[in-house]
MOPAC internal coordinates of N, CA, C and O (Angstrom, degrees):
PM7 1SCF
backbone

  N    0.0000 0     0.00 0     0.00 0    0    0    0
  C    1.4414 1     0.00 0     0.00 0    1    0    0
  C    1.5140 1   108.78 1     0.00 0    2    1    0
  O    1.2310 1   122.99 1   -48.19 1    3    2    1
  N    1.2093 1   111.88 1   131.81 1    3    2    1
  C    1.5207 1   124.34 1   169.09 1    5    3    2
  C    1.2508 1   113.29 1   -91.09 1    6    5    3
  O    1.2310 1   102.23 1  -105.23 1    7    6    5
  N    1.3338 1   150.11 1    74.77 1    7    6    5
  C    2.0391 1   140.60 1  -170.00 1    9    7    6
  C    1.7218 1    89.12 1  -100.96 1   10    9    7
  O    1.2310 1   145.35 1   -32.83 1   11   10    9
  N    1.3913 1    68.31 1   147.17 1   11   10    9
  C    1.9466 1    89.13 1   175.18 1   13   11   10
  C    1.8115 1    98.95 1   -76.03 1   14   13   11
  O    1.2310 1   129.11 1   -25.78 1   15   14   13
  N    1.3220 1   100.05 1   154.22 1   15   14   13
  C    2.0595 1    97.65 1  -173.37 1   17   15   14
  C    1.7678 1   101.97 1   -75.92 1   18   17   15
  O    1.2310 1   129.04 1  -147.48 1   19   18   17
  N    1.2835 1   100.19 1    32.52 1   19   18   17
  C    1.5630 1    94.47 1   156.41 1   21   19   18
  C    1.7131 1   107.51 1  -120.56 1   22   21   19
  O    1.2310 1   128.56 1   176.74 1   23   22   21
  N    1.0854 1   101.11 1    -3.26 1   23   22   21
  C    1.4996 1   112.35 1   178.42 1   25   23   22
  C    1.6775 1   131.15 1   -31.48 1   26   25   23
  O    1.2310 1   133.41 1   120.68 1   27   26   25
  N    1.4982 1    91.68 1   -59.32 1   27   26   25
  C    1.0261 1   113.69 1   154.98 1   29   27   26
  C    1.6018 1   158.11 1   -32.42 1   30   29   27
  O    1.2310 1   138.54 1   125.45 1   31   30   29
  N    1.4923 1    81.66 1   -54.55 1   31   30   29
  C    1.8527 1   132.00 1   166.96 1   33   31   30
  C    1.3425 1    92.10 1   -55.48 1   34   33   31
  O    1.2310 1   122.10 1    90.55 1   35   34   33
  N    1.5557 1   113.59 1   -89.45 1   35   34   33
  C    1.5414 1   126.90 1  -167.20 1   37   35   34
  C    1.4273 1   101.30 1   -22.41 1   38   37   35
  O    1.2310 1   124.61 1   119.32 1   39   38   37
  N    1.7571 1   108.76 1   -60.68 1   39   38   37
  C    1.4468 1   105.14 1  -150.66 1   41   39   38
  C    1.1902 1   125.83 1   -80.20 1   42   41   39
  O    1.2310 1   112.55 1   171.72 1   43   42   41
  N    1.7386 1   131.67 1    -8.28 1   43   42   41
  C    1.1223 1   150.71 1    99.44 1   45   43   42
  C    1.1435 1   112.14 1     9.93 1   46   45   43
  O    1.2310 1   123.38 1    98.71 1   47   46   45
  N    1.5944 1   111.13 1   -81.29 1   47   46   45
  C    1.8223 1   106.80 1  -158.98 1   49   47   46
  C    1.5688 1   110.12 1   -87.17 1   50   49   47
  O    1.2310 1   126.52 1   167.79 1   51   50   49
  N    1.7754 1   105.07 1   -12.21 1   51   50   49
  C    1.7898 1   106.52 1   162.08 1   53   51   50
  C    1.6148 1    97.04 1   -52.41 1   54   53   51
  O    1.2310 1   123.90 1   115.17 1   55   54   53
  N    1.5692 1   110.12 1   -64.83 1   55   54   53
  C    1.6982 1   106.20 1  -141.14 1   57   55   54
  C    1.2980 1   100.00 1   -70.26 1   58   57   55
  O    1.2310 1   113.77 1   167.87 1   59   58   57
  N    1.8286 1   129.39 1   -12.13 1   59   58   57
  C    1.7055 1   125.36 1   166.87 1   61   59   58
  C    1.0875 1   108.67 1   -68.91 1   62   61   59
  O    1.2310 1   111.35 1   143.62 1   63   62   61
  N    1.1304 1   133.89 1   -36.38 1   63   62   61
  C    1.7883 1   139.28 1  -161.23 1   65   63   62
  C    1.8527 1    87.07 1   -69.48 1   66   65   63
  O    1.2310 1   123.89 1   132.79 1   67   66   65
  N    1.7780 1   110.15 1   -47.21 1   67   66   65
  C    1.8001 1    88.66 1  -129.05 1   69   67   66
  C    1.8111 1    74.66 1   -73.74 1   70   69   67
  O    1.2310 1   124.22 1   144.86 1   71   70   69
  N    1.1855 1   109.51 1   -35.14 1   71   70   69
  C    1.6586 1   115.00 1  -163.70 1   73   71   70
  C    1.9834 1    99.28 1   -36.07 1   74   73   71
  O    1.2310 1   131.46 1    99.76 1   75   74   73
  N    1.0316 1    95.48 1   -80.24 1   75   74   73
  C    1.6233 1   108.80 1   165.64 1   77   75   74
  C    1.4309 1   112.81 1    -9.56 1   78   77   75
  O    1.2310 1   115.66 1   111.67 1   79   78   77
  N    1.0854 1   125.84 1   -68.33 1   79   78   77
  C    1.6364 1   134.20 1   169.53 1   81   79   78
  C    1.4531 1   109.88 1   -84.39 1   82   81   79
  O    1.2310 1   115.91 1  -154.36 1   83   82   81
  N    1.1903 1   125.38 1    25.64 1   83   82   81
  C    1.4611 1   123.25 1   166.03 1   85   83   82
  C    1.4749 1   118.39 1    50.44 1   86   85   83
  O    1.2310 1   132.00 1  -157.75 1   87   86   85
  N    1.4358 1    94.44 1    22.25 1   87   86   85
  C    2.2329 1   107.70 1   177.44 1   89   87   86
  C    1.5077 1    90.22 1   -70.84 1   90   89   87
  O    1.2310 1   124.98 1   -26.92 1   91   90   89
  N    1.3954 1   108.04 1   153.08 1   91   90   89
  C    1.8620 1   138.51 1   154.34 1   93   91   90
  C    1.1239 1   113.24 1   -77.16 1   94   93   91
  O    1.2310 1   110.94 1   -93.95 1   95   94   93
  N    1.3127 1   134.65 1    86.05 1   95   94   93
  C    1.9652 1   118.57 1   168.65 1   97   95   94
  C    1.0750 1   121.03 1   -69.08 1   98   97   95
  O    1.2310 1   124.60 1   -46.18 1   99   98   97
  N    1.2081 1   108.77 1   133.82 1   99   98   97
  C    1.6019 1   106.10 1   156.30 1  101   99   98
  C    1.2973 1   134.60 1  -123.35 1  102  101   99
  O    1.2310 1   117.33 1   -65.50 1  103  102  101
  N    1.5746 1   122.68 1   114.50 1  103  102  101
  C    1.3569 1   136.81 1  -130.41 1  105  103  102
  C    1.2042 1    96.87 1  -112.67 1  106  105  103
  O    1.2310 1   129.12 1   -79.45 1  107  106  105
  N    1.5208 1   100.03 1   100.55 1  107  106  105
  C    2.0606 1    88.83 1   169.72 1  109  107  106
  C    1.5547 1    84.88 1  -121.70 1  110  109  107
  O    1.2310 1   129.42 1   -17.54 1  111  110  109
  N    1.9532 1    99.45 1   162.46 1  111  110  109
  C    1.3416 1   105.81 1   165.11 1  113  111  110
  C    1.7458 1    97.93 1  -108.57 1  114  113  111
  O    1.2310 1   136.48 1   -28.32 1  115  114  113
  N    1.8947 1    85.70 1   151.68 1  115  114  113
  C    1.8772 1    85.78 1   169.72 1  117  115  114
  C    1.0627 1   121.47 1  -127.23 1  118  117  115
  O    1.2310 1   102.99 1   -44.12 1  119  118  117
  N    1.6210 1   148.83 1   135.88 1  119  118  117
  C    1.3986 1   146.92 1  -100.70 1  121  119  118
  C    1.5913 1    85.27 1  -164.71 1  122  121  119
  O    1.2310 1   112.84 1   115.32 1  123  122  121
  N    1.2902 1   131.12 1   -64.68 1  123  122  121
  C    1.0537 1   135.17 1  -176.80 1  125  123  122
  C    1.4838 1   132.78 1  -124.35 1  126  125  123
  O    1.2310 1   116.30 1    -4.33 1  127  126  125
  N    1.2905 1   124.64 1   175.67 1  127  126  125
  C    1.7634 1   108.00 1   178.16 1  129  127  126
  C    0.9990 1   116.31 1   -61.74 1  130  129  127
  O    1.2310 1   114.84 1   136.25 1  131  130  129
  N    1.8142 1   127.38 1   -43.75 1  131  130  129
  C    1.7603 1   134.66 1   170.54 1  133  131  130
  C    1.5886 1   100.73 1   -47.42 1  134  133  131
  O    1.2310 1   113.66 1   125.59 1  135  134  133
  N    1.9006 1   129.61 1   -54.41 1  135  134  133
  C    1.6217 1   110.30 1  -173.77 1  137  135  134
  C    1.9006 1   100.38 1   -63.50 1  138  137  135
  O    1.2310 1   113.24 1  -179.03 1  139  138  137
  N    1.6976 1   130.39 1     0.97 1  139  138  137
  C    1.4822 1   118.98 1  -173.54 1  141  139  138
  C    1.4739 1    89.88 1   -81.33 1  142  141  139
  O    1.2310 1   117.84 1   141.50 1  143  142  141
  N    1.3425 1   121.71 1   -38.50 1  143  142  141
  C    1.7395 1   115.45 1  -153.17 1  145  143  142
  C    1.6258 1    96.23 1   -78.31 1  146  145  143
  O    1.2310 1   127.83 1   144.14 1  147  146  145
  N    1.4401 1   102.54 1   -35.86 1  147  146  145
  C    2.0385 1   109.81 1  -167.67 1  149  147  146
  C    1.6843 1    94.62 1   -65.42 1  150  149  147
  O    1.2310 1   127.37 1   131.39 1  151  150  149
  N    1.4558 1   103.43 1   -48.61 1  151  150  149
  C    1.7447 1    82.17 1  -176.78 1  153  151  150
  C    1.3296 1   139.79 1   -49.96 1  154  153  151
  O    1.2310 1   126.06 1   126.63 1  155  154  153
  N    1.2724 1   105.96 1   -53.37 1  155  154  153
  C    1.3499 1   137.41 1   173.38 1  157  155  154
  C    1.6526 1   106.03 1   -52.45 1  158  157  155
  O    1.2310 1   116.70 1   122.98 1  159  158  157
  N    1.6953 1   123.87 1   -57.02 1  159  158  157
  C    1.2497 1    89.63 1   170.67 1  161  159  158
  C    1.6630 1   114.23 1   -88.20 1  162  161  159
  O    1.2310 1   112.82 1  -164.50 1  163  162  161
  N    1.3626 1   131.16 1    15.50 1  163  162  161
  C    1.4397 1   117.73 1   139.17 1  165  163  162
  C    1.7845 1   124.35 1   -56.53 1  166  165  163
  O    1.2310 1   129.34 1   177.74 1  167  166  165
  N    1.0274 1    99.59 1    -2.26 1  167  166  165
  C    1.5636 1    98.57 1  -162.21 1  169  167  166
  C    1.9728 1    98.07 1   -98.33 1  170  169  167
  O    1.2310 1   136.94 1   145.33 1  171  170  169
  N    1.2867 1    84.80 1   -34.67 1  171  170  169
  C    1.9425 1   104.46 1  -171.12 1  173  171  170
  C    1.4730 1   104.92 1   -78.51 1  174  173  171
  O    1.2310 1   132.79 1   133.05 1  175  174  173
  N    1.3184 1    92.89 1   -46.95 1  175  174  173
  C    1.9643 1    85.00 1   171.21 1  177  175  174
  C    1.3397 1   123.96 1   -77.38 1  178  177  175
  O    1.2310 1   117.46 1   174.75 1  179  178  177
  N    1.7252 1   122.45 1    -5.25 1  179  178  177
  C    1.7000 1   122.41 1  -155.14 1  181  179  178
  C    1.7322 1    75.60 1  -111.76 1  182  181  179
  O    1.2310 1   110.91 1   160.92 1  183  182  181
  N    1.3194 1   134.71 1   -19.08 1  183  182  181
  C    1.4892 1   137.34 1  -166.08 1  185  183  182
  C    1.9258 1    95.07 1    78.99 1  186  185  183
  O    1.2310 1   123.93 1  -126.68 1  187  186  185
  N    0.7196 1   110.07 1    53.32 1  187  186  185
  C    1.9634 1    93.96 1   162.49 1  189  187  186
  C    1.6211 1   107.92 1   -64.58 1  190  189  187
  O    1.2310 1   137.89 1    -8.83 1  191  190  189
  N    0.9272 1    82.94 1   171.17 1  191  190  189
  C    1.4545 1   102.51 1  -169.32 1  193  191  190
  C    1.7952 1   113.93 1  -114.39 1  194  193  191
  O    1.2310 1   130.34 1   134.10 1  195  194  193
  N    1.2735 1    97.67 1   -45.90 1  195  194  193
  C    1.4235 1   110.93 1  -171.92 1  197  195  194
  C    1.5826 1   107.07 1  -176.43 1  198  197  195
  O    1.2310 1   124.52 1   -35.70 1  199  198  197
  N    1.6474 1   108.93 1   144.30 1  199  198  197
  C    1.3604 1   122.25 1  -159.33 1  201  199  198
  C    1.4478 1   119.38 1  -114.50 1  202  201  199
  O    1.2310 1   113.12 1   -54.02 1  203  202  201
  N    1.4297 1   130.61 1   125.98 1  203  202  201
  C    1.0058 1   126.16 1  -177.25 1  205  203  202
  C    1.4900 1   123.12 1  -111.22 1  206  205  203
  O    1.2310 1   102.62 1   -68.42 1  207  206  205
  N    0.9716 1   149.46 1   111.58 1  207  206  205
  C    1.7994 1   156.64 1   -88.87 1  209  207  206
  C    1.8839 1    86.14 1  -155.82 1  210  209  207
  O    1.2310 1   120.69 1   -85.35 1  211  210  209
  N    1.0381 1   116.29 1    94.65 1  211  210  209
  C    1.3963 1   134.92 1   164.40 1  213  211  210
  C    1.7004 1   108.99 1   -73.20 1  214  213  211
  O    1.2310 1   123.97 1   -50.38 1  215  214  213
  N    1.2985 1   109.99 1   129.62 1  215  214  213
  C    1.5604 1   142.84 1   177.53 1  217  215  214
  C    2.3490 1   101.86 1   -41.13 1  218  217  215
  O    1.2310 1   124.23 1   -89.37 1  219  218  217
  N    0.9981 1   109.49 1    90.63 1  219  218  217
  C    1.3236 1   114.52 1   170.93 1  221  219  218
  C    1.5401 1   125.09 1  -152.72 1  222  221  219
  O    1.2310 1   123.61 1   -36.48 1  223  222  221
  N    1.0605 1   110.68 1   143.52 1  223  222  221
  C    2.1970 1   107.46 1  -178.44 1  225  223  222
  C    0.9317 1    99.92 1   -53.45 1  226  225  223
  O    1.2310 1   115.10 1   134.15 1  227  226  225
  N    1.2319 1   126.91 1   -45.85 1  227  226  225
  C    1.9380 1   111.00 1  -161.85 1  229  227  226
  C    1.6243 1    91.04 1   -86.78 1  230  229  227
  O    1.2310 1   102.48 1   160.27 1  231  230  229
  N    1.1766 1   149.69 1   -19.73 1  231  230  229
  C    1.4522 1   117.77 1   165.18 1  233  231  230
  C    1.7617 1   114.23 1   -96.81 1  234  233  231
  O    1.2310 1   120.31 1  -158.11 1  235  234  233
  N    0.5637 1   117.01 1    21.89 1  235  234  233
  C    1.4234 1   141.67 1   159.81 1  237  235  234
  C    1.6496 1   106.78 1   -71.18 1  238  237  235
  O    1.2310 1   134.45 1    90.82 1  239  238  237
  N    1.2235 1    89.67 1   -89.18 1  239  238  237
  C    1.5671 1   120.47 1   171.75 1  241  239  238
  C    1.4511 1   115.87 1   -30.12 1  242  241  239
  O    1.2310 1   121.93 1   147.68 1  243  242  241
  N    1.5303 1   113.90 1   -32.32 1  243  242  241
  C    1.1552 1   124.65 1  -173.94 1  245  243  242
  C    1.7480 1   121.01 1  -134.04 1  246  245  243
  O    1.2310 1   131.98 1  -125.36 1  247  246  245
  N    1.2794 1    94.47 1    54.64 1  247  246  245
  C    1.2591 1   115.70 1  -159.14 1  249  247  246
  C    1.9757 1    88.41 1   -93.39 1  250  249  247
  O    1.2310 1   122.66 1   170.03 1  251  250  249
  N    1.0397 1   112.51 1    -9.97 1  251  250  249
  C    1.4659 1   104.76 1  -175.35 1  253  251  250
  C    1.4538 1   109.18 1  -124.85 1  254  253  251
  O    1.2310 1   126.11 1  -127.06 1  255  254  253
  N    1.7089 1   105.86 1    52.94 1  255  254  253
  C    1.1753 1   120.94 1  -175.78 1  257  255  254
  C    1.6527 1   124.49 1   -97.50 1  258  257  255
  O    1.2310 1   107.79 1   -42.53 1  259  258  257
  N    1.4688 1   140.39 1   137.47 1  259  258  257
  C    1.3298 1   102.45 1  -157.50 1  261  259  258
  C    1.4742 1   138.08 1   -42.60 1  262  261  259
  O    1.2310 1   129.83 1   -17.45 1  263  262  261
  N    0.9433 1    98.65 1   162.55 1  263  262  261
  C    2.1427 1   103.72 1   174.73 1  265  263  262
  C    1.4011 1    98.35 1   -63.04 1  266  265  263
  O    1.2310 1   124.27 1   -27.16 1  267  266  265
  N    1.7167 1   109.41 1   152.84 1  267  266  265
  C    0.8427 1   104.17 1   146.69 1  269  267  266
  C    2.0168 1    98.71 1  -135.22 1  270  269  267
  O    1.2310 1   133.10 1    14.51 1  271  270  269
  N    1.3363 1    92.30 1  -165.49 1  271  270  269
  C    1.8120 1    89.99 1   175.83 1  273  271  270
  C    1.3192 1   117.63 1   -95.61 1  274  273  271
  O    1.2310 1   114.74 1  -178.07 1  275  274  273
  N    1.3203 1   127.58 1     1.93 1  275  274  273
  C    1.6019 1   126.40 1   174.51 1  277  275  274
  C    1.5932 1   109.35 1   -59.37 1  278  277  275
  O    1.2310 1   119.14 1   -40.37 1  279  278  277
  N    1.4843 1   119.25 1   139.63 1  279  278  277
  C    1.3533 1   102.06 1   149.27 1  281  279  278
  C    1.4808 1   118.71 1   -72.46 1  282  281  279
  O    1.2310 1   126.29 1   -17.41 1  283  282  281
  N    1.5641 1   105.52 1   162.59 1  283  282  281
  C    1.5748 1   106.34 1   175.65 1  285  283  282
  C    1.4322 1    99.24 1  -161.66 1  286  285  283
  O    1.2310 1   130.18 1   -20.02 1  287  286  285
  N    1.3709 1    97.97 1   159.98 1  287  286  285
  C    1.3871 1   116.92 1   171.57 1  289  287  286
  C    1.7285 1   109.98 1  -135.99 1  290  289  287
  O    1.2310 1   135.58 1   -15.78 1  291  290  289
  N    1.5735 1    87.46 1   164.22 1  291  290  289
  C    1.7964 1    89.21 1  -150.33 1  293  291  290
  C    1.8593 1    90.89 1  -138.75 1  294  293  291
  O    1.2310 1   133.54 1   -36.94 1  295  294  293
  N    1.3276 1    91.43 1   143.06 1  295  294  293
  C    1.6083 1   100.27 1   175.76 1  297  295  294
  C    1.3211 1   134.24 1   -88.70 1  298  297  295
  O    1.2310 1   131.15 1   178.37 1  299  298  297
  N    1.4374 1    96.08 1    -1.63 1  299  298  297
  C    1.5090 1   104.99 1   168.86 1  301  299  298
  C    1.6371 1   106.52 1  -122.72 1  302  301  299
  O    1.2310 1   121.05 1   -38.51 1  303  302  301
  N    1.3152 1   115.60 1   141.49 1  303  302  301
  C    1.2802 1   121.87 1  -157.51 1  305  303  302
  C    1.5726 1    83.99 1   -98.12 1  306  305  303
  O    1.2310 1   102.44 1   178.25 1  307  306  305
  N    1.1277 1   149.76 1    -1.75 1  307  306  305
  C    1.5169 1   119.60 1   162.27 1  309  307  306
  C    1.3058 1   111.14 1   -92.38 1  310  309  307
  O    1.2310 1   116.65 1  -176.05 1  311  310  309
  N    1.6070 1   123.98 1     3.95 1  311  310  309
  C    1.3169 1   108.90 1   151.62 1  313  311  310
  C    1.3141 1   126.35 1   -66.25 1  314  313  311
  O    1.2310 1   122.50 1   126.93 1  315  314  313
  N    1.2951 1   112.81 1   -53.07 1  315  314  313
  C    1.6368 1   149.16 1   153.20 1  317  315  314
  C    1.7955 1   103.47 1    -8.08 1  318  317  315
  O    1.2310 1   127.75 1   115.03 1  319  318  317
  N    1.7073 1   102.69 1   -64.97 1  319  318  317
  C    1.5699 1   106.12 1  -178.96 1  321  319  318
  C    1.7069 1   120.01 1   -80.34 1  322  321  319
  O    1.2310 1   123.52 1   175.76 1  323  322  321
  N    0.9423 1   110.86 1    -4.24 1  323  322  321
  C    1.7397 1   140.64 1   155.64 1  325  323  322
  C    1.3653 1   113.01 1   -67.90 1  326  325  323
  O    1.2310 1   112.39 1   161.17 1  327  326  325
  N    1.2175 1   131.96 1   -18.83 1  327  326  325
  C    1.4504 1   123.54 1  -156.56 1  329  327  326
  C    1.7145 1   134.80 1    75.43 1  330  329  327
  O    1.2310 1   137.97 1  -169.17 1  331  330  329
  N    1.0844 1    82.79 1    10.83 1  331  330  329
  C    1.7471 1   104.33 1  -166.28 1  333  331  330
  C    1.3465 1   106.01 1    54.57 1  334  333  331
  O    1.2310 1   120.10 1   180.00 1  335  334  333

C-alpha cells in the first residue's frame, strides 16, 4: 500500500466517526486492480452499504476503475472530479 501521510489520520477518524453511530467497517487495503475486484465483492457478500475511498496514489491513479453500484465518498477531490 502506498497512503498519503494523512492516511492514517483519515482511518482513525473513519473508525471514531463509524464507532459513534454504531456503523460496522470494513477495512480492506487495495494494492492492485485484482485487490479492486476482491474488495468490492467483499463488500457484496459482507452487505456494505456504502464505501469510503481513503487518500492514496494507487487509488488516485485508479480513479477510473470499473463502476460499481455502492455509494462512496472519497478523500481526495480529484477522485471526486473523475467520477470516483
Amino acid at each position: 500500500m502506498n497512503p498519503s501521510p494523512d492516511a492514517e489520520d483519515e482511518r482513525r477518524d473513519v473508525q471514531a466517526a463509524a464507532q459513534q453511530i454504531g456503523q460496522q467497517l470494513i477495512i480492506l487495503d487495495v494494492n492492485s486492480d485484482r485487490d479492486i475486484e476482491a474488495a468490492f465483492a467483499t463488500f457484496v457478500e459482507r452487505g456494505a452499504d456504502a464505501l469510503f475511498v481513503s487518500t492514496s496514489a494507487f487509488m488516485i491513479s485508479n480513479r477510473d476503475a470499473p463502476r460499481h453500484t455502492l455509494p462512496a465518498s472519497f478523500a481526495a477531490r480529484e477522485t471526486v472530479v473523475a467520477s470516483g
